[in-house]
C-alpha positions as CSV (number, residue, x, y, z in Angstrom):
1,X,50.0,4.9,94.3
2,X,53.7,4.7,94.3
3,X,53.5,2.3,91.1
4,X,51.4,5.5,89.1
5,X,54.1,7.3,90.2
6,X,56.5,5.0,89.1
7,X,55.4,4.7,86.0
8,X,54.6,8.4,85.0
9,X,58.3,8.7,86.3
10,X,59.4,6.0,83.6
11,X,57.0,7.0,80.8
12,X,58.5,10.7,80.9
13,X,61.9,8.9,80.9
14,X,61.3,7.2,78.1
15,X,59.5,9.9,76.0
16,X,63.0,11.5,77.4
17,X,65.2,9.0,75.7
18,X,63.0,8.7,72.3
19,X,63.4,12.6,71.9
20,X,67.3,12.1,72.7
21,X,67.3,9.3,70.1
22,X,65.5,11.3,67.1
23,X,67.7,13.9,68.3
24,X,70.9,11.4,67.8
25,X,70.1,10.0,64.7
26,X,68.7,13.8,62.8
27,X,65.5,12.2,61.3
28,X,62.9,15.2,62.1
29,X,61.4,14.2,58.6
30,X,58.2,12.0,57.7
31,X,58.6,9.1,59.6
32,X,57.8,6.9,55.9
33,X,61.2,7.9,54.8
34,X,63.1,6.8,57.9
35,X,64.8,4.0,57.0
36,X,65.0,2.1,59.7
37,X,61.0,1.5,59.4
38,X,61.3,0.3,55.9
39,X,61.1,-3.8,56.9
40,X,57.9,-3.0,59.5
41,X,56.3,-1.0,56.4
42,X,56.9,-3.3,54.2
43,X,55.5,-6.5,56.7
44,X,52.4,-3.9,57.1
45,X,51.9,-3.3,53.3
46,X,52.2,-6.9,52.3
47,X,49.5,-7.8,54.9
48,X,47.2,-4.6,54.0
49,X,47.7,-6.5,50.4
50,X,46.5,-9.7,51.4
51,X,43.7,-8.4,53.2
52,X,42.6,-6.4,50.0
53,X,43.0,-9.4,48.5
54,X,41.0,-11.9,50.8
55,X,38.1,-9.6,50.8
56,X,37.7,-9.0,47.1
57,X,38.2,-12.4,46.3
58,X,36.1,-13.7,49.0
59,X,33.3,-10.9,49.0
60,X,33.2,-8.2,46.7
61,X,34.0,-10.5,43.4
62,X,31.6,-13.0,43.7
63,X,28.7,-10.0,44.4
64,X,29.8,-8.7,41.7
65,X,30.0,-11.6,39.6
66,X,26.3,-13.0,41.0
67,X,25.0,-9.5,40.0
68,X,27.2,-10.3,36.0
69,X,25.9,-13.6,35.5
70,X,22.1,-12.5,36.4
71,X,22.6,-9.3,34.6
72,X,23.2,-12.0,31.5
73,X,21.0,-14.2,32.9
74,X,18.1,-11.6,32.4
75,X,19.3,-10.3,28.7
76,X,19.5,-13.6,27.8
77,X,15.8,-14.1,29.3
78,X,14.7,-11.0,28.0
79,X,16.1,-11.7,24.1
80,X,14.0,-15.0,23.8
81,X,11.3,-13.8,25.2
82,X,11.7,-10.8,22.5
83,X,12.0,-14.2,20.0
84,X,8.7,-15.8,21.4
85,X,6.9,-12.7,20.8
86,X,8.6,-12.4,17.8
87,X,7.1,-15.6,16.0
88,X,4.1,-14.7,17.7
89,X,3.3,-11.1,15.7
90,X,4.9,-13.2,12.9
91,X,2.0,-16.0,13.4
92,X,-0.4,-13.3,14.3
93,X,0.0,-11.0,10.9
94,X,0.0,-14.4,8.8
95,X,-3.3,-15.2,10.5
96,X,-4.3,-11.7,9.4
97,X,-3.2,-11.7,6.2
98,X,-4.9,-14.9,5.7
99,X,-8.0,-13.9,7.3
100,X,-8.1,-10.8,5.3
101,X,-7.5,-12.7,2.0
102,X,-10.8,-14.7,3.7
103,X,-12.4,-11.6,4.0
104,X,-12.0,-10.6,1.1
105,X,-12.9,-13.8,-1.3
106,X,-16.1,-14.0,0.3
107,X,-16.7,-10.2,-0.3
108,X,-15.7,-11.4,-4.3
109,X,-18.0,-14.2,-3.9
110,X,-20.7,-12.1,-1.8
111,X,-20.5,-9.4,-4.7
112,X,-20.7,-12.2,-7.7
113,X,-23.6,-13.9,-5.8
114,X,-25.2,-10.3,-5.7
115,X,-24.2,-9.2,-9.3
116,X,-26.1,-12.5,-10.6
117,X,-29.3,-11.7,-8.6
118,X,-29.2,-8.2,-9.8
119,X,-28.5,-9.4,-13.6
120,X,-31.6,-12.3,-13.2
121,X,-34.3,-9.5,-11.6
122,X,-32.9,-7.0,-14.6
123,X,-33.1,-10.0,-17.6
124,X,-36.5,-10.3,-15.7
125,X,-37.8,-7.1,-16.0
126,X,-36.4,-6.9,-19.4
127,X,-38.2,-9.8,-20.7
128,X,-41.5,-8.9,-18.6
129,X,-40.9,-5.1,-20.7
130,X,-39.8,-6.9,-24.2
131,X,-43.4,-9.0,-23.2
132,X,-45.0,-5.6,-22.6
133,X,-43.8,-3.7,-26.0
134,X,-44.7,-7.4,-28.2
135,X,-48.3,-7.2,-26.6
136,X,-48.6,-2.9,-27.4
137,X,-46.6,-3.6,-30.9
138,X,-49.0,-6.4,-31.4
139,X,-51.8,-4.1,-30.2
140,X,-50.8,-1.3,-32.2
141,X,-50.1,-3.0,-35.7
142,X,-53.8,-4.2,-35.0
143,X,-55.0,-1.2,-34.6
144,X,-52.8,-0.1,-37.5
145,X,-54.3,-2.4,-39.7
146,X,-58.0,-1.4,-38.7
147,X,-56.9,2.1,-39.3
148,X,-55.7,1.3,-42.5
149,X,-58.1,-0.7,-43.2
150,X,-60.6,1.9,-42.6
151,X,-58.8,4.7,-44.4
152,X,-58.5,2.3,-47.4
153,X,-62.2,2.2,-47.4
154,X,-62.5,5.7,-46.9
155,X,-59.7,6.5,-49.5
156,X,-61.7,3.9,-52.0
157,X,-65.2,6.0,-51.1
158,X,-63.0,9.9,-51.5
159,X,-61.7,8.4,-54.8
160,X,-65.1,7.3,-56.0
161,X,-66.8,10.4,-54.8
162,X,-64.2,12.0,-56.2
163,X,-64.5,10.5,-59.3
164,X,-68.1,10.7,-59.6
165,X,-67.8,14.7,-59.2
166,X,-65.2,15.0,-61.4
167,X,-67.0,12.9,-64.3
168,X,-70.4,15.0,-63.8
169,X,-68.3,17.9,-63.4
170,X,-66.8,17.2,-67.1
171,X,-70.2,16.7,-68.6
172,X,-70.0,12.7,-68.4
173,X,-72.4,10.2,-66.8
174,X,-72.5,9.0,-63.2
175,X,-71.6,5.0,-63.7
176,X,-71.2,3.9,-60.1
177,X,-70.1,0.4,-61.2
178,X,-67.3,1.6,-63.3
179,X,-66.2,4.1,-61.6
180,X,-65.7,2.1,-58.1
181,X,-64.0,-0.9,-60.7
182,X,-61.7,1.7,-61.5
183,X,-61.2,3.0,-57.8
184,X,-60.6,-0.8,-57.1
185,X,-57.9,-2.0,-59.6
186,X,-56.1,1.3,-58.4
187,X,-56.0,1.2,-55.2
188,X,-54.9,-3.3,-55.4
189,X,-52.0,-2.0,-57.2
């Protein structure tokens, strides 16, 4: 116990003496500006300095260079990646383009191959119809020539009754033989 005493006794001594030496030298400023300190700031900077130093070099840098370099890493990744699907849509639109030009030849060719059938059945049915009208014409001049035929006969039998009546009627007499002679050579031409 005497020792505590003893050295709160020589602690307040020398708080005594270090109040009596700020007192002595008239430094009651900020104790940065005193300068007898400067050389144990100085030693304390530098080594603060080196610290900084070690541990940015050592630790923070290289983070931040690991985190750089994969940052680049992944944009450099990412831009050929962006170039493979690049030449892929390029691949895939050619293979489009060319599967549409497919497309549409064999629409062309689909639509000729159709046009043809089409014309054939029509050339057909024009033929079967231009059959049709020969075998009516044909028919019909045939039954033209009947008729005519007929209204000849009947014109050459009118003319001759006609002529008969009209000779009776004048006071003449009724030759049947000349008068269908006549009839005749008029009606040939």
């Amino acid at each position: 116990m005497a020792s505590n005493t003893h050295d709160a006794g020589h602690g307040a001594a020398d708080a005594a003496h270090g109040a009596a030496d700020a007192a002595a030298h008239g430094s009651s400023g900020m104790p940065q500006l005193d300068f007898s300190t400067y050389g144990n700031q100085i030693w304390w900077l530098l080594v603060t300095l080196v610290v900084i130093y070690l541990i940015l070099s050592r630790v923070a840098l290289p983070r931040i260079a690991a985190i750089l370099n994969e940052r680049q890493g992944t944009i450099t990744n990412d831009l050929a990646a962006a170039e493979d699907l690049k030449a892929k849509a390029v691949e895939a639109e050619n293979a489009y383009n060319k599967a549409l030009a497919d497309a549409r030849a064999e629409a062309q060719r689909i639509a000729a191959e159709t046009r043809a059938e089409i014309q054939a059945e029509v050339d057909e049915a024009i033929a079967k119809a231009d059959a049709e009208i020969a075998a009516k014409t044909a028919e019909s001049e045939t039954a033209i020539a009947e008729i005519r035929a007929t209204a000849l006969d009947n014109v050459k039998l009118v003319a001759s009754d006609t002529a008969s009546a009209l000779v009776e009627a004048l006071g003449g007499k009724d030759d049947t033989k000349l008068i269908a002679a006549a009839v005749a050579e008029r009606t040939e031409g």
